[in-house]
C-alpha positions as CSV (number, residue, x, y, z in Angstrom):
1,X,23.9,57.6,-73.7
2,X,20.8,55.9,-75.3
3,X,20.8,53.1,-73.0
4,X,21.4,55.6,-69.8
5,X,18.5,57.8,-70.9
6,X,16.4,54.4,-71.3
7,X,17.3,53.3,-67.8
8,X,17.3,56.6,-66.0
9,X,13.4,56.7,-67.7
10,X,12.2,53.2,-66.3
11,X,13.8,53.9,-62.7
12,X,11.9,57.2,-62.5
13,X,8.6,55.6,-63.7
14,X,9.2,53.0,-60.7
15,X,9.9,55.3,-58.2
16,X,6.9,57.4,-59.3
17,X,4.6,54.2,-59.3
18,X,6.0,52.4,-55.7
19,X,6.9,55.7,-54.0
20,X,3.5,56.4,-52.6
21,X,3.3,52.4,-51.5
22,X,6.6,52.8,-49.5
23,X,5.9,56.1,-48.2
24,X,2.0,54.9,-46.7
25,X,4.0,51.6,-45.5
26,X,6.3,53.5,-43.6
27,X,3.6,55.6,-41.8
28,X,1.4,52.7,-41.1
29,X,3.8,52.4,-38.4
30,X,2.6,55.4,-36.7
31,X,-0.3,56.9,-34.3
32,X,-0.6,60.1,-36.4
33,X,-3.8,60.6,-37.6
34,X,-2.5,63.1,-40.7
35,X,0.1,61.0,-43.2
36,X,3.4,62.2,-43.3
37,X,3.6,63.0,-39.3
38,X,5.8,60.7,-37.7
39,X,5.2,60.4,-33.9
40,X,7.2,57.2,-33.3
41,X,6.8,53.5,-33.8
42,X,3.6,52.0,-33.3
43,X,1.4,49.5,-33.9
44,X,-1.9,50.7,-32.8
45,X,-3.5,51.4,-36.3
46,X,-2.8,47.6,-37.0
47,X,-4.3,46.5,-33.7
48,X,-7.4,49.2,-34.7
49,X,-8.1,47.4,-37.8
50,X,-8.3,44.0,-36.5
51,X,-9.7,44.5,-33.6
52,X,-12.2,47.5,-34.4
53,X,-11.3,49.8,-31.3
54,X,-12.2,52.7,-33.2
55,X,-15.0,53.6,-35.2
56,X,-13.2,53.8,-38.4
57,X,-11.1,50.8,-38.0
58,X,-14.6,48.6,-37.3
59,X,-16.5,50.4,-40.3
60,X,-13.2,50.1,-42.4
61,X,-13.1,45.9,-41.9
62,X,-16.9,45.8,-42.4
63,X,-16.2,47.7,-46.3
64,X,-13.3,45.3,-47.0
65,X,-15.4,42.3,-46.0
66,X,-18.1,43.5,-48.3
67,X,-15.8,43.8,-51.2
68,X,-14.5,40.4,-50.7
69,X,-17.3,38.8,-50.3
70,X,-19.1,40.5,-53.9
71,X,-15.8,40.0,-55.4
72,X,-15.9,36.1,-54.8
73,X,-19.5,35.9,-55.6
74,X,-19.7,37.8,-58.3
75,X,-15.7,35.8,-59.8
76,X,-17.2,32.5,-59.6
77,X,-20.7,33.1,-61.0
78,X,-19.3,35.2,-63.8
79,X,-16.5,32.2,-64.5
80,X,-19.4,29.8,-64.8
81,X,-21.3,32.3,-67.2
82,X,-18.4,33.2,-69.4
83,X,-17.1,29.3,-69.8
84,X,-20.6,28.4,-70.9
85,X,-21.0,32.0,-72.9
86,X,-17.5,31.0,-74.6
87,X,-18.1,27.4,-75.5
88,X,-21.8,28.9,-77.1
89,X,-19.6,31.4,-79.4
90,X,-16.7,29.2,-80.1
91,X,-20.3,27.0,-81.8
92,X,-21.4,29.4,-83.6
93,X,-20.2,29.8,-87.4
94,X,-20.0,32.8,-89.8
95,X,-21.5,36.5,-88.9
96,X,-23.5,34.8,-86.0
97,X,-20.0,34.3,-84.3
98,X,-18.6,37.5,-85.3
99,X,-21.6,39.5,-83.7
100,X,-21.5,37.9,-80.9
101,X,-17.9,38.4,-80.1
102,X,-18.2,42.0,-81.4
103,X,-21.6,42.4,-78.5
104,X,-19.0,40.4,-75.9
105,X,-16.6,43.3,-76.3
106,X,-18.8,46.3,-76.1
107,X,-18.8,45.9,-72.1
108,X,-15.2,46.2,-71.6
109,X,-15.1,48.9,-73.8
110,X,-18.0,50.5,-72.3
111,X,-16.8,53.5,-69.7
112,X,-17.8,52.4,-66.1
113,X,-19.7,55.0,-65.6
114,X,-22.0,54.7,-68.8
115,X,-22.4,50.7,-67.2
116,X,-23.1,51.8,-64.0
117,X,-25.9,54.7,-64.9
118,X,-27.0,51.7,-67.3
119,X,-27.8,49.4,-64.6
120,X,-28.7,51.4,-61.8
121,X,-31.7,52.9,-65.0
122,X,-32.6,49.0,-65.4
123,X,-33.0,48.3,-61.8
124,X,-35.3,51.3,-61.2
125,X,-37.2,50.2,-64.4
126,X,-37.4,47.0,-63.2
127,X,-38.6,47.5,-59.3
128,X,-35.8,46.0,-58.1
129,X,-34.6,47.0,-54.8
130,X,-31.2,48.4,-54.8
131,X,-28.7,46.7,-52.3
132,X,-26.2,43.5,-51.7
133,X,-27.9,41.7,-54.3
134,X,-28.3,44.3,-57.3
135,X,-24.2,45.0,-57.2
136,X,-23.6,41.3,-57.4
137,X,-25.4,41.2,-60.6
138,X,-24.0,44.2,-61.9
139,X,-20.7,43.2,-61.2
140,X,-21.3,39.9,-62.9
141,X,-22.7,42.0,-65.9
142,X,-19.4,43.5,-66.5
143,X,-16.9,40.6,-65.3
144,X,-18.4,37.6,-67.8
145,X,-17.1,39.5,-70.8
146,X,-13.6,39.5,-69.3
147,X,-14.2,35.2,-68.6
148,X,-15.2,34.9,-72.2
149,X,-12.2,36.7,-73.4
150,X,-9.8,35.0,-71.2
151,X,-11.5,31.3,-72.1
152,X,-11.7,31.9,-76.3
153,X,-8.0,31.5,-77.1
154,X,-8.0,27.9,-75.0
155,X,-11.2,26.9,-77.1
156,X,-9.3,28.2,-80.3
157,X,-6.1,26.3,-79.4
158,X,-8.3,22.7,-78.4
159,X,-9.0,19.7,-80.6
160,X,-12.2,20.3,-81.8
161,X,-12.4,16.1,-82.2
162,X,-12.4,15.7,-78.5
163,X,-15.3,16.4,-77.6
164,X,-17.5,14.9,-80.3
165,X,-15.2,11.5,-79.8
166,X,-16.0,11.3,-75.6
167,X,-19.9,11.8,-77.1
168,X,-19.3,8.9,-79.6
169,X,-17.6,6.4,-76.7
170,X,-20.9,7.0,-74.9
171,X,-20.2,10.1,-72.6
172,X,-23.2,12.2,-71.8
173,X,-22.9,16.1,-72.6
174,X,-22.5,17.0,-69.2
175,X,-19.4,14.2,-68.4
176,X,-18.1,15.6,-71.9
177,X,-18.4,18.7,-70.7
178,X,-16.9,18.3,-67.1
179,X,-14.2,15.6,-68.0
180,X,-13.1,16.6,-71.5
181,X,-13.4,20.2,-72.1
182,X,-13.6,21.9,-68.8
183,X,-9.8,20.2,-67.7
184,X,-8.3,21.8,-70.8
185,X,-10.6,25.1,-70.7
186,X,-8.8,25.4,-66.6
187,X,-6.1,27.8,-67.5
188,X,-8.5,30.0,-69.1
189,X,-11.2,30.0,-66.4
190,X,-8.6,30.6,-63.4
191,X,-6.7,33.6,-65.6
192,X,-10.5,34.8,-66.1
193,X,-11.8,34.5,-62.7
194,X,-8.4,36.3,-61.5
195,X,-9.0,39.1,-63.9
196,X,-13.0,39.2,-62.7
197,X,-11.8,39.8,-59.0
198,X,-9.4,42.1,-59.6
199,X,-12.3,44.3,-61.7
200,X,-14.7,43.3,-59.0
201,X,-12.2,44.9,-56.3
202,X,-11.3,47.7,-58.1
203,X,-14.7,48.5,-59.4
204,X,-16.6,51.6,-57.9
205,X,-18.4,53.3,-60.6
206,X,-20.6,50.5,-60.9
207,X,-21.0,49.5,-57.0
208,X,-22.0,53.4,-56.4
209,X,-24.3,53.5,-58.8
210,X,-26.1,50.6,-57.6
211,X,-25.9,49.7,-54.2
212,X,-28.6,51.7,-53.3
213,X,-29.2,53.4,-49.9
214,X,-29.3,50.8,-47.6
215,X,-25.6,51.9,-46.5
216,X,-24.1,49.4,-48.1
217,X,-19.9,50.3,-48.2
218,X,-17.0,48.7,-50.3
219,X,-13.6,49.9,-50.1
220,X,-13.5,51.7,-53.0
221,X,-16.9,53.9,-51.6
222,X,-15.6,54.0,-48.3
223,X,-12.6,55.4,-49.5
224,X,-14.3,58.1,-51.6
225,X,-16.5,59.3,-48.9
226,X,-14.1,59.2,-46.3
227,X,-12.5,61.8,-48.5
228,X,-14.8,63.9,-49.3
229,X,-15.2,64.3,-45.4
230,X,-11.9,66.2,-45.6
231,X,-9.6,62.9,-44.7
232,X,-8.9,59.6,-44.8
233,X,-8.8,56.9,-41.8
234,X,-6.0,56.3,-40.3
235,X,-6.6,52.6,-40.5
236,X,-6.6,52.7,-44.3
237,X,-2.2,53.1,-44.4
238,X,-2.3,49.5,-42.1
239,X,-5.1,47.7,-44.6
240,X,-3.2,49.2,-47.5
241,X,0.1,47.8,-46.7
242,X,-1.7,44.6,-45.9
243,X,-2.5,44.1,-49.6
244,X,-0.2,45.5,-50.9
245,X,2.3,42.7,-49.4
246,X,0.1,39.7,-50.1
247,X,-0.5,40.7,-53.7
248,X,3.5,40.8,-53.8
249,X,3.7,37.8,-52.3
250,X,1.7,35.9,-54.5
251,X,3.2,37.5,-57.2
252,X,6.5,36.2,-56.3
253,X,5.3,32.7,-55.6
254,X,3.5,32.7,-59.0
255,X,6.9,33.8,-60.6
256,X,8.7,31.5,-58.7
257,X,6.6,28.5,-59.8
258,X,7.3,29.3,-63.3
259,X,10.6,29.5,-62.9
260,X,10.8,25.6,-61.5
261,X,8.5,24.4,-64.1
262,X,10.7,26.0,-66.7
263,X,13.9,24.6,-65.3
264,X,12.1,21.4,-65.2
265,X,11.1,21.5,-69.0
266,X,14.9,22.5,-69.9
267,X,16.2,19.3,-67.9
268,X,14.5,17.2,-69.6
């Protein structure tokens, strides 16, 4: 009964959790303005989206190419920051270290909101005109600490030796740095850049509190005010599903990977 219960539980939790995915998939496949009004198959909202015949489908591409493009900014800047934020802590000895890490944390503990009012505060102090470039650096603000997290435990788990000994057979800091410790710090960097897009694309407190208004859209404001206009666009079920399946594609590939390299490890 015990193990029924526990099933019955996790099956419920997934249909609660993928329902809504399905159920937008489904109707992506439709004219119907309103979700949940089927009016036969169709692929016009895809052919909308891509093509920008209407005016949401147009404005809707132009907010998802904006998110990518801030996202993949802000990733790779914020990798390079937290690898060389990391390495600077992993230095350090005693409460130095400890206070550091303790300041590293206070970000991702921080509620969005609080980080966002924060910044968009500093930028007004500062003069700074609010747009494109104030959201990339207030999305790098909160993504380093997630690099520096992600990148401690490979510093932790490297030879400390290694570095010192490519500095004693005549390696400069910088081909220490790139040919020693940046090869083993890689897992680290690519699970920390990962995690930085992902906050970057998800991110909206932040983004509205500092893009300004220049007009500037991501998805996750052009979502929010195409709601509060009493609806969302149509095009939004198509770009949705389009995600949704390439995040669960590279999810399977990812876990398929694994699944060879284990194999691999066991034959031998």
């Amino acid at each position: 009964m015990k193990k029924f219960l526990a099933q019955a539980y996790i099956w419920i939790l997934l249909i609660l959790l993928y329902a809504p995915l399905v159920f937008i998939a489904v109707f992506s496949f439709t004219e119907a303005k309103s979700l949940g009004n089927w009016t036969g198959f169709s692929l016009n909202l895809y052919s909308n989206l891509f093509t920008g015949a209407t005016p949401g489908g147009s404005s809707l591409m132009v907010a998802f190419k904006n998110t990518i493009v801030i996202a993949l900014l802000a990733s790779v800047i914020a990798t390079f920051l937290g690898t060389l934020a990391a390495i600077g802590i992993y230095n350090l000895k005693g409460r130095r270290k400890q206070a550091m890490q303790f300041l590293n944390s206070i970000p991702m503990l921080n509620p969005d909101i609080i980080t966002g009012v924060s910044l968009f505060l500093l930028f007004v102090f500062l003069h700074f005109s609010q747009g494109f470039a104030t959201v990339i650096l207030a999305h790098i603000t909160f993504c380093t600490p997630y690099v520096v997290l992600n990148v401690m435990p490979r510093l932790t788990q490297m030879n400390p030796n290694t570095y010192e000994a490519a500095l004693d057979l005549g390696a400069t800091p910088v081909q220490a740095l790139k040919k020693v410790l940046i090869p083993q710090l890689r897992p680290g960097m690519i699970s920390g850049f990962i995690l930085s897009f992902t906050m970057s694309l998800d991110d909206f407190a932040v983004t509205f509190f500092t893009r300004g208004t220049i007009g500037l859209e991501t998805l996750s404001t052009y979502i929010y005010a195409d709601s509060r206009r009493g609806g969302l666009t149509p095009e939004l079920r198509p770009m949705m599903t389009i995600i949704f399946a390439i995040v669960l594609i590279l999810l399977l590939v990812v876990n398929l990977r694994k699944e060879k390299t284990a194999a691999k490890l066991k034959n031998r």
